[in-house]
N, C-alpha and C positions, 0 to 999 in steps of 0.2 A: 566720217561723213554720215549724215543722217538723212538717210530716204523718208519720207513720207507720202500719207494718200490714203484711200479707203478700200476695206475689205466688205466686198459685196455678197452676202450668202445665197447664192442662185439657188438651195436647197436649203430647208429648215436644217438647225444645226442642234445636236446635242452631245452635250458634255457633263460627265459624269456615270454612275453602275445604274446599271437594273434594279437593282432595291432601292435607291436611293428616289426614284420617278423624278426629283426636280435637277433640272438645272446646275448647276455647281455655281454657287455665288463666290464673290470674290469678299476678301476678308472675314469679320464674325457673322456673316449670314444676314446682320440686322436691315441694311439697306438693301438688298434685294438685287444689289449692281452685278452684271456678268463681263465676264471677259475670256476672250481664250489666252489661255497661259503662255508665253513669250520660252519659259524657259522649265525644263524637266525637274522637277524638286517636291519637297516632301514624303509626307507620308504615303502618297497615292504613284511615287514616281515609277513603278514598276506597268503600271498598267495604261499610266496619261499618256494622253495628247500633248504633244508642245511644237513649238514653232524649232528649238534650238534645244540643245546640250542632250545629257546622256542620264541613266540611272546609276547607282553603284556598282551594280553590277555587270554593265555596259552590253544589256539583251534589249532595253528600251530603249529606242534614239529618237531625236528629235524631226520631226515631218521634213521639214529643210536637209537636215542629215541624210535622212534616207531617201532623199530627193537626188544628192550629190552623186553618193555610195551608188543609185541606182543607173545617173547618166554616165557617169568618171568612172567609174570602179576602183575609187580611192576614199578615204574616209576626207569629209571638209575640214579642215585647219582648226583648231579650238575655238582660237580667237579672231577668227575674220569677219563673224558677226559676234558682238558684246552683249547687244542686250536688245531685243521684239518686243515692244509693247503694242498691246491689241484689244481696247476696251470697246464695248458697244456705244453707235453715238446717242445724247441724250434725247434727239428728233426718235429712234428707234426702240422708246419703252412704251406698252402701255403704261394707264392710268395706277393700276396695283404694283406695277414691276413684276408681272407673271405672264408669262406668254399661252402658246397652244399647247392641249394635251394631243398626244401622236397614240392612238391605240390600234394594235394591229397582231396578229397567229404567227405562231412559231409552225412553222410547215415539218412533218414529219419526209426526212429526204428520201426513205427507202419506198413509202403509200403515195408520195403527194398529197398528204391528207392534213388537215390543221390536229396538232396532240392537246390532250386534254386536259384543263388547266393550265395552258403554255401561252396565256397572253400576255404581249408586253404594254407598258406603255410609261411613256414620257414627255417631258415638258421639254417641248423644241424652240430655239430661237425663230421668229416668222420667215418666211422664203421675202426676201430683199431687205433683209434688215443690211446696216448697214456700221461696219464699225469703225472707227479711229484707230489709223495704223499707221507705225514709225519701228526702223529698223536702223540699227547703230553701226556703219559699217569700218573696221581697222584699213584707213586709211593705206599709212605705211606696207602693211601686210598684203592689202588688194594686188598693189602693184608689184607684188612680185611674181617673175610666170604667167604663167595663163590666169590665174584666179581671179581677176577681173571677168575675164572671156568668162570663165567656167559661170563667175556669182549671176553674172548678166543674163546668161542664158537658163539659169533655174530660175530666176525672178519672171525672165517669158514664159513658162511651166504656170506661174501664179497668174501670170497677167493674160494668160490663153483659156485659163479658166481649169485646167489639169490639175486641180491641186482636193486635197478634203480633209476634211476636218473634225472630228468627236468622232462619236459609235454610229452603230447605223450605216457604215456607208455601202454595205451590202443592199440594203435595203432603200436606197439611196439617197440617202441622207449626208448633208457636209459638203457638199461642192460649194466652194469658192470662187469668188474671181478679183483679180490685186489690181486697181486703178492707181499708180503711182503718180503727185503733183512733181516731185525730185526726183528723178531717174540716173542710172549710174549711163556713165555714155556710151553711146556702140562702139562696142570693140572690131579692128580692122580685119582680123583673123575669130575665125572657128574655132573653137575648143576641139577635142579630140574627144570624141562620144562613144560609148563603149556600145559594139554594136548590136547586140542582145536588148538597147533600151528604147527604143521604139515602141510607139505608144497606139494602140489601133481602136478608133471607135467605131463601132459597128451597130448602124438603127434596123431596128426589128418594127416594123407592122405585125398585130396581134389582130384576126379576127376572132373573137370568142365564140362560139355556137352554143354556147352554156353561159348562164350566170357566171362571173368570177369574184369572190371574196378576199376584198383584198384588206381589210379592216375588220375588227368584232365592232359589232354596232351597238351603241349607248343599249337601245331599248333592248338590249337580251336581257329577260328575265330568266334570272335562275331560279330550278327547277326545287331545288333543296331549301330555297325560302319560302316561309309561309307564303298562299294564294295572297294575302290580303294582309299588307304591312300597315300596320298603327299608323294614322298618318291624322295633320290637322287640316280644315277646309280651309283654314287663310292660304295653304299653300297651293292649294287648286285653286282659288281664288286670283291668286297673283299670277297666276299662269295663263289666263284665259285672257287672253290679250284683246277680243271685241267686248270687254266689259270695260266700262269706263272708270275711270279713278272713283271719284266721289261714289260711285253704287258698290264699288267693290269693299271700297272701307266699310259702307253700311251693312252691307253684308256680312261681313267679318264678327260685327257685335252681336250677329245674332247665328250667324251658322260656320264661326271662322275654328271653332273647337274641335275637338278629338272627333274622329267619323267610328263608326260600329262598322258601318256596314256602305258600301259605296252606292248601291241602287238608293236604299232611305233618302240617302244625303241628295242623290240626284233628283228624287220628289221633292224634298226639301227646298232644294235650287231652285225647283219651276214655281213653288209656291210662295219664296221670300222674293225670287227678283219682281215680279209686280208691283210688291207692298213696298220693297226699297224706292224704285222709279216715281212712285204715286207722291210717297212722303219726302224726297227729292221735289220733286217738278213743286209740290204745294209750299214747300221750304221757301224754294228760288221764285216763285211767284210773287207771295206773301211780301209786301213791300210797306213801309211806316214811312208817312208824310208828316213831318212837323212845321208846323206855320203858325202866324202869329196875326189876330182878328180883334176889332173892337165888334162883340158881341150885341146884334140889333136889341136884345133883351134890355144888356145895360144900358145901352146910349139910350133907349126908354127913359128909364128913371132919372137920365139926368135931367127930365123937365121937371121934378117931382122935388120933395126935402125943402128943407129951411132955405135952401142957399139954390134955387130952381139955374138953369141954362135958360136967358135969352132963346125965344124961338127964333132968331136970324143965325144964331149959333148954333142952336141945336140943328137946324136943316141941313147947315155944313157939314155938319158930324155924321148923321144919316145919312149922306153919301159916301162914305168909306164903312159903312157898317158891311160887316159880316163879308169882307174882303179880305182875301187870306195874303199874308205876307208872308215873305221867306224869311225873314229877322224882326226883331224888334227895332233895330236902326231904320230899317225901311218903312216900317207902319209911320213912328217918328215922324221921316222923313214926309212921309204921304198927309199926315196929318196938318204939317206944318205947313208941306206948299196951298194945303187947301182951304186952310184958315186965315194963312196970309199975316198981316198983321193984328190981328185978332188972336193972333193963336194963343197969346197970355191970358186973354178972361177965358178964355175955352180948357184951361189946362185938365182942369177936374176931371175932361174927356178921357187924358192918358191913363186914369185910374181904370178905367175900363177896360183898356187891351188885358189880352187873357191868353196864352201858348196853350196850343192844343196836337193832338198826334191824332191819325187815323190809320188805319190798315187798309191795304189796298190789294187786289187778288189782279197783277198783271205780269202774262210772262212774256219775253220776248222774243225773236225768233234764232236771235244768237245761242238761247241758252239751252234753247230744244235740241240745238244742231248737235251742241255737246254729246248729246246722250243717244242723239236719232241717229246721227251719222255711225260710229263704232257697229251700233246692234243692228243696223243698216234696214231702221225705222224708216216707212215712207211721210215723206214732208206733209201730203196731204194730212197727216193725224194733227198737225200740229193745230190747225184749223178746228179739229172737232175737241182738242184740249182743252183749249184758252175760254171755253164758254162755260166748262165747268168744274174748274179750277177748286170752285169752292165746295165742290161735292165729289167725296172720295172714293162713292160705292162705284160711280158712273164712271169715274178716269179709271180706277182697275179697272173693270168691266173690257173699255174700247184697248186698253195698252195689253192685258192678260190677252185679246184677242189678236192683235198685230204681232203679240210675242209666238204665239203658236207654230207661227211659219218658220224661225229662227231658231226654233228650242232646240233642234235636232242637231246643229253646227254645233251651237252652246256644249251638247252633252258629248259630242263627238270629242271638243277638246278636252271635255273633263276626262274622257273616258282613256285618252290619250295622255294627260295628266297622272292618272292614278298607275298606268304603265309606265310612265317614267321613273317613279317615285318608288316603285314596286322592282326597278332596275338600278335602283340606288344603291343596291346590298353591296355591292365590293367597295364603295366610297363609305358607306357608312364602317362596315370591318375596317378598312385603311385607317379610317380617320380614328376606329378604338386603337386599334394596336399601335398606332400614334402616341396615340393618350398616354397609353400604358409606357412605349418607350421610354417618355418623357421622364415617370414616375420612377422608374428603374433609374434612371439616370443620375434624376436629383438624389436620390437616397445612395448615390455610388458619391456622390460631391461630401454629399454628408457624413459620410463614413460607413453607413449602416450596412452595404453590401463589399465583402473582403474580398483578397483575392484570393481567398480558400474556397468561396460561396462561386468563384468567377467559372473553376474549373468542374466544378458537378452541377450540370444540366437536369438531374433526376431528382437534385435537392434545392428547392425553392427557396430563398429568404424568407426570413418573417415577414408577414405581409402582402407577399404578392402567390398571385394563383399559380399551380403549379402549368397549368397551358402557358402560361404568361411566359416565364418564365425559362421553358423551356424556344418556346416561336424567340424569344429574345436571346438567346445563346446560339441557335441556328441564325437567326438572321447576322451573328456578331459572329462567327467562327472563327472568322480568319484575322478579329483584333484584339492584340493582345492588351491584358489589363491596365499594366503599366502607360498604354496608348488612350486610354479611357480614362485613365484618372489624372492626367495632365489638364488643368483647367482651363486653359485657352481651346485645346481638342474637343473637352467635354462641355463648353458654353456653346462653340460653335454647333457642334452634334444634336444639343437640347433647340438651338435656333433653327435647324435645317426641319427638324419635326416639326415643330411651329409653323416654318412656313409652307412645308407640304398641306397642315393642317389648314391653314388660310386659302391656299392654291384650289385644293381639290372642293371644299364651301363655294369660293367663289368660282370655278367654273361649272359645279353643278348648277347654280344659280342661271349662270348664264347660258349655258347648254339648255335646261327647261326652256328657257324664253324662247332660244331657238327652233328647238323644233316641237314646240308648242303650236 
């Protein structure tokens, strides 16, 4: 029999170690696909999560198993459920296939105090994601005994919401809850519940009278990094979210490089964004008219030359002089209805049309809105603008002055900007020691690192730093080589750094913006 129906994660879920930070993908890592695992296996099976079965050495069992073991006080049947398949559904990926980072203290239990260097974090499935779920159930075998009774009533355990799932659930992380479409049928009689399994939830109201820390915050700056990290101005630039696109790019070409010093660069700011806005606003103003004129000049001289214009002709023609048409079909056209049938002796007229382009200084008031509304310009300026458009000293002048009121917000998020970026240092270390992984890695495919070099921590390979080197044999202690050097193990392990690599980029990116 086959159940189906959705598995709802009332709590962000995660699966997978503490060094590892992401996710546990499913297959070679490439696609980014999660799933919880249906059944206990592999290399990781001593310490997983699974829905069903046991490890080799039968101390890990499966959440269902010890679901059973916990109501019956008997072990569940081998084969009464076959095979849990449990993938995320496709409506529940973002846009990269990377979800939330969960950062949060490791509490000292004897102080109540957070220990030092004891923070975690990971990449958790979102609170209601939702995944595609089918359980395989042994027909024949159900029906024997109570096991019906018994299966139905652990599936109400899943479908009451009692159930969890990955790490974290201390922390409370993994609650589930099982919406079944195929459900097994109510059984007539009660199973026999071992009376010890009784389940007691208990709400606590918390008033705090103290601040409570219940998370490390993005913006801690560590102490031990320089004051004032190398940083470039396009990246304050792309942060300051009341700067408009088009001035921000301008900006970038002239103050988007390396900063010295963060005050300079903020004098710098007060003094490029005017000159951006001005050469802006004079840009989008600047407008070119092309039309198409018989020039009163020429239609002159067609009375004149060997071969003069009839003056009955020529009068007709001086009334279209120096009339601007949008094409040349249209002068044509204008020419022809006004010459009428005449308009064959008059042809020598059409030598005279001439294409001409002019510059025109008009802006309008959609395109002011652009730039006034963000930096939260008053409309009135647009009016004192538009009159001199064509004089650059005077539009700095009035916009350097409307800017002065706003500078202070401007600097407030730069200032908050360079704090951010200054709070970057555990993603930027992550993202080295990433690097480095990788590089350990591929030179392990390649041959170059043995498994003589695997066992001494104090003797680096050629090549790599002796810190390197050493951070990589602690973070691997507990794998042995022969498990490193199988190349399905080692393509996925080189992909899973990659995609930390990618993860932790783009949600710095997008952490900036938010609390920008």
């Amino acid at each position: 029999m086959l159940l189906k129906g959705k598995l709802l994660a009332e709590a962000p879920i995660y699966r997978g170690n503490a060094r590892k930070t992401l996710f546990t993908r499913d297959g070679d890592g490439t696609q980014r696909m999660v799933s919880l695992p249906g059944e206990i296996s592999g290399t990781a099976q001593a310490l997983m999560d699974a829905f069903i079965g046991k490890s080799r050495n039968g101390k890990n069992i499966g959440l269902i198993n010890a679901l059973w073991l916990r109501l019956y006080n008997s072990p569940m049947p081998e084969n009464l459920i076959r095979r849990v398949d449990c993938k995320l559904s496709k409506e529940s990926y973002p846009k990269n296939n990377f979800f939330d980072l969960r950062m949060g203290i490791r509490l000292n239990e004897d102080r109540a105090a957070a220990e030092a260097n004891a923070n975690y974090k990971m990449e958790t499935i979102f609170r209601n994601s939702v995944f595609d779920f089918s359980m395989d159930v042994n027909d024949s075998l159900m029906r024997k005994g109570d096991l019906l009774a018994q299966l139905y009533y652990v599936l109400e355990e899943l479908k009451s919401g009692r159930f969890w799932f990955g790490a974290g659930k201390s922390k409370g992380l993994g609650r589930c809850i099982l919406k079944l479409t195929t459900d097994l049928p109510r059984p007539l009689k009660r199973p026999e519940i071992k009376s010890q399994a009784n389940h007691t939830t208990i709400g606590i109201d918390i008033s705090a009278s103290n601040p409570l820390l219940v998370g490390w915050n993005w913006g801690k700056i560590d102490p031990n990094v320089p004051a004032f990290a190398a940083i470039e101005g396009r990246l304050l630039l792309d942060g300051l979210r009341d700067l408009p696109e088009p001035i921000s790019k301008r900006l970038s070409i002239s103050i988007g490089g390396p900063i010295s010093s963060p005050e300079d660069w903020k004098e710098k700011f007060k003094q490029f964004l005017p000159k951006a806005l001005v050469a802006w606003l004079s840009e989008q103003g600047s407008k070119e008219k092309t039309f198409w004129i018989f020039p009163k000049a020429n239609v002159a001289k067609l009375a004149k030359g060997k071969y003069p214009l009839q003056k009955k002709l020529l009068s007709k023609v001086k009334k279209i002089a120096d009339q601007q048409f949008a094409s040349k079909d249209d002068a044509v056209k204008a020419f022809n209805d006004i010459m009428g049938k005449e308009a064959k002796k008059a042809k020598r007229a059409l030598d005279t049309l001439e294409q001409c382009t002019t510059s025109t200084q008009d802006l309008d008031e959609n395109t002011w809105k652009l730039i006034s509304d963000p930096l939260g310009l008053d409309d009135k300026l647009f009016k004192e603008i538009s009159p001199v458009l064509n004089d650059d000293v005077a539009m700095f002048k009035i916009i350097e002055k409307a800017l002065n009121a706003n500078f202070s917000q401007l600097l407030q998020q730069i200032d908050r900007q360079i704090k951010l970026i200054q709070s970057d240092a555990w993603i930027d270390m992550e993202i080295s020691i990433r690097e480095e992984h990788i590089m350990i890695k591929q030179m392990i495919g390649e041959g170059k690192i043995t498994e003589w070099d695997w066992g001494d921590a104090n003797s680096p390979p050629k090549g790599i730093k002796s810190a390197t080197w050493k951070e990589f044999m602690v973070s691997h202690t507990r794998v042995r080589y022969k498990h490193m050097t199988n190349r399905t193990n080692l393509a996925k392990s080189i992909q899973n750094d990659q995609n930390v690599i990618a993860f932790l980029n783009g949600y710095r990116n997008r952490t900036r913006q938010e609390l920008s």
